[in-house]
C-alpha positions, -999 to +999 in steps of 0.1 A: +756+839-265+760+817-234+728+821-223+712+816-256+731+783-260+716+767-226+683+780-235+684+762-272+702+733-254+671+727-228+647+735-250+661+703-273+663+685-242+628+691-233+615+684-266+636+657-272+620+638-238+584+648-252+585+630-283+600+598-268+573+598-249+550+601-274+569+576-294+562+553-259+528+561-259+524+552-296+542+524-296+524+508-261+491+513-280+502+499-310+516+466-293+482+461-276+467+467-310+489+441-323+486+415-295+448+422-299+448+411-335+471+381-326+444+370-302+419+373-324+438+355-352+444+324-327+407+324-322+399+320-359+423+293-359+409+274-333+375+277-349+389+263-378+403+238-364+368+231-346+354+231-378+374+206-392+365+185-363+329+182-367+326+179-403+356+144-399+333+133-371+305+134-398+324+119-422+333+094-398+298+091-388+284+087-428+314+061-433+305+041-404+266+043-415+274+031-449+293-002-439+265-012-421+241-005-445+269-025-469+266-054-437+230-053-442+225-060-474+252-087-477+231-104-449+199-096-468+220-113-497+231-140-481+202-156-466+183-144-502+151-143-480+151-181-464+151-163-427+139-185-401+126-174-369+136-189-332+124-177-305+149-167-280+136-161-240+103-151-243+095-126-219+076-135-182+043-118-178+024-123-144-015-129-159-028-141-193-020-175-214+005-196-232-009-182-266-006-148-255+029-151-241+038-167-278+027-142-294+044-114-277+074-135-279+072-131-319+073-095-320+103-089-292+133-115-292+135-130-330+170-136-349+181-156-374+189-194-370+219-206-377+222-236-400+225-271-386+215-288-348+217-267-320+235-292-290+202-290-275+186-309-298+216-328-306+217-341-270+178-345-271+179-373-296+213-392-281+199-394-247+163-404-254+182-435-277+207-440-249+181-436-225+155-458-241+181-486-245+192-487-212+156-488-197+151-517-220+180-532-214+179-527-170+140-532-169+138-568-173+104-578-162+088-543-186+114-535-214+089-515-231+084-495-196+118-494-189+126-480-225+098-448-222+114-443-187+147-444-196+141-426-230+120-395-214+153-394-182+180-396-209+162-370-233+158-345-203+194-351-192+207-347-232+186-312-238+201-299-200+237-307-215+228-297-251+212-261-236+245-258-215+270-260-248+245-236-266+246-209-238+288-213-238+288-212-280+266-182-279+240-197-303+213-194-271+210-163-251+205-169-209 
């Protein structure tokens, strides 16, 4: 009976260590199945998350295109089609004429003027009056000499200045 008792006895024990390894076995592959799965999950999740991305950049995209179509047609509104043209810079071409520089002028640099004198022309006017006086007033033998003189210095001198306060106000671009 001895001897049937150690055989039953390692015949558990063998079996026993079998099916815990099995169990092992079973078990590694399911946690690799399982960490698989996981994986997989956290890659849907970050193409959702790439997905909502791209569709707030469009939003963001359509929102910004919509205010300036909003900031177009309160411009179009607000100058209720009196636009003026000034020509800003035209630009330098080696060969051809005066006409043809104008023209190409047109069709590049235009924007809209802004209401009132520029400095330019503001300074234009005082220093061709200031000018004019003082040539008349200095040129005593030619007053009337004295004054163009005076009146085409000072006007030349006022439009420099004038040009200068333009450039710093931004209403004239270098």
């Amino acid at each position: 009976m001895k001897n049937l008792f150690l055989i039953g006895a390692t015949l558990m024990l063998m079996t026993s260590c079998n099916k815990d390894q099995k169990i092992q076995t079973t078990s590694l592959e399911q946690q690799k199945l399982d960490y698989q799965t996981r994986q997989i999950d956290i890659e849907k999740q970050k193409l959702a998350i790439e997905k909502e991305k791209i569709n707030f950049e469009k939003q963001k995209d359509s929102i910004n295109q919509v205010a300036k179509e909003q900031g177009r047609a309160e411009a179009r509104a607000k100058n209720n089609g009196n636009t003026k043209v000034v020509y800003v810079n035209p630009p330098a071409q080696s060969s051809g004429t005066a006409s043809s520089n104008s023209s190409s002028s047109s069709s590049s640099n235009t924007s809209t003027q802004k209401k009132g004198w520029s400095s330019a022309a503001k300074g234009t006017v005082i220093g061709t009056v200031g000018g004019a006086a003082a040539g008349a007033i200095i040129s005593k033998k030619n007053p009337g000499l004295g004054a163009v003189i005076g009146g085409v210095v000072g006007g030349g001198t006022g439009y420099a200045i004038g040009r200068a306060e333009d450039r710093k106000s931004g209403r004239v671009q270098k």
